[in-house]
N, C-alpha and C positions, 0 to 999 in steps of 0.2 A: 928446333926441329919438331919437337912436341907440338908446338902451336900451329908449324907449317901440317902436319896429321890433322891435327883438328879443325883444324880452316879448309882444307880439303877434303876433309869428310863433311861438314854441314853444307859447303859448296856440292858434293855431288846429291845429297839428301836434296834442296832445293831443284834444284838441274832436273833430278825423277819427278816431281810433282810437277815442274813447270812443263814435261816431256811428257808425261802422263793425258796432262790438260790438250795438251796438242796432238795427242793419238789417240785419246776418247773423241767419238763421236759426237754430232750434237746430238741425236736421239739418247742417247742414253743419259739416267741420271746419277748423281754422285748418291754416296750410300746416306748424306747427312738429309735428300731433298725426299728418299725413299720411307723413311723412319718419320718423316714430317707428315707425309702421305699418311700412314698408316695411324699414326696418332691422331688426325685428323679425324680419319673415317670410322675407326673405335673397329672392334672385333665385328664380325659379321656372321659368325657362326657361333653353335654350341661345341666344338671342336676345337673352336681357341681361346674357350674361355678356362681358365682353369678352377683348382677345387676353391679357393677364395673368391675369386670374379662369382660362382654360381652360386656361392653361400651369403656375397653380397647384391646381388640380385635378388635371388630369394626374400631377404628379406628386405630388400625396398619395396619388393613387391607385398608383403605382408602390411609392412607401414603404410604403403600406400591404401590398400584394402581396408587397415583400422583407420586410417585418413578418412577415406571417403563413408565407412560406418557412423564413424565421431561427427562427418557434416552433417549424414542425415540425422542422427539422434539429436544433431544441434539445434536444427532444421525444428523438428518433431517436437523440443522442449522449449524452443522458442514459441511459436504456434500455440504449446498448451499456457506458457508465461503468458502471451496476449491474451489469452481465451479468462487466465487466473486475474489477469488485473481487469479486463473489462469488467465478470463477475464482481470482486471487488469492489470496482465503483460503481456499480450497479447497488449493490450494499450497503455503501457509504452514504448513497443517493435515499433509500428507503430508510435507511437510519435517521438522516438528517428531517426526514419527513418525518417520521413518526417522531423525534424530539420535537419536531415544530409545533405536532396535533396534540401531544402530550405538554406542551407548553400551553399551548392554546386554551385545552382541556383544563390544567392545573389553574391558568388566571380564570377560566370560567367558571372554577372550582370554590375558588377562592372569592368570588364576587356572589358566586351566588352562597358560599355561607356569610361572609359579612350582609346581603341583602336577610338571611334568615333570623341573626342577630339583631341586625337595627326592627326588624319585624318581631320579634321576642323584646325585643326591649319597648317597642311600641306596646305591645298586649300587655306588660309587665306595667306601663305607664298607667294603659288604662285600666287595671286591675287595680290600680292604685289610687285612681279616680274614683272610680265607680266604689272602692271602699270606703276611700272619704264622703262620697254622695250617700252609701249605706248610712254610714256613721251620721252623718248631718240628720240622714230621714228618721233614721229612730231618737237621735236626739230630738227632734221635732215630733214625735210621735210620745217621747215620753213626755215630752215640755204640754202638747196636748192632754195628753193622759192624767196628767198631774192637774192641770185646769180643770179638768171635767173631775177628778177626783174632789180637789179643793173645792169645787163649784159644787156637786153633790154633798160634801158632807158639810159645807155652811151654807146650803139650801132648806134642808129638813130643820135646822137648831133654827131658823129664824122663825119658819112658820110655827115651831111648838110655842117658843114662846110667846109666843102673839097668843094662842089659845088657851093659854092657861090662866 
């Protein structure tokens, strides 16, 4: 008997819904196509938004406003980065140059004191010459000197004694 209640009761629950479907119109809709609707098309007013819905607004709206500050500052540091690295290799550029000129500089530096050295050691050669040339001439001036002295003082002895 319990069961014939129970089978009678989910039979009449069924029977309303199928009875319902057949005495609803077709313009109208069910309450599940109404709720689809509306989640659909989101709030439309400030009216049905409540005190969380406006406090999450709010702040997308905040986030979105630091959004769009953060692109331009991004904008604005990227711009000064291009502007730092051209500078940069603008720098790198005059660097490399003046190492070049300073290189250039240093071998001309160095060429022209090895040229000033072999030109010292030239003067030093001939200062070395020319002293030996000294050395020779007065050797030769004494080797003279000595003849004319020899020659003078065994000139006078020969004629005295001839006259005596």
């Amino acid at each position: 008997m319990r069961n014939l209640i129970g089978l009678t009761a989910i039979m009449l629950l069924c029977s309303c819904s199928w009875i319902e479907g057949l005495v609803r119109s077709p313009g109208e809709e069910s309450p599940a196509t109404t709720e689809q609707s509306y989640l659909q098309a989101g709030p439309n007013t400030d009216i049905e938004l409540g005190q969380d819905e406006r406090t999450l607004l709010e702040d997308y709206k905040k986030l979105n406003d630091t959004k769009i500050q953060l692109e331009t500052k991004l904008g604005e540091l990227t711009a000064e980065n291009e502007q730092l690295r051209a500078q940069l290799g603008r720098t790198e550029k005059e660097r490399d140059q003046f190492r070049n000129h300073f290189s250039v500089a240093e071998q001309d530096g160095e060429r022209l004191t090895q040229r000033a050295r072999d030109l010292e050691a030239k003067v030093l050669s001939l200062n070395i010459e020319k002293t030996v040339l000294e050395q020779e001439l007065l050797r030769m001036r004494i080797s003279s000197l000595r003849q004319q002295y020899e020659s003078l003082v065994s000139a006078p002895a020969t004629p005295a004694r001839g006259q005596r």
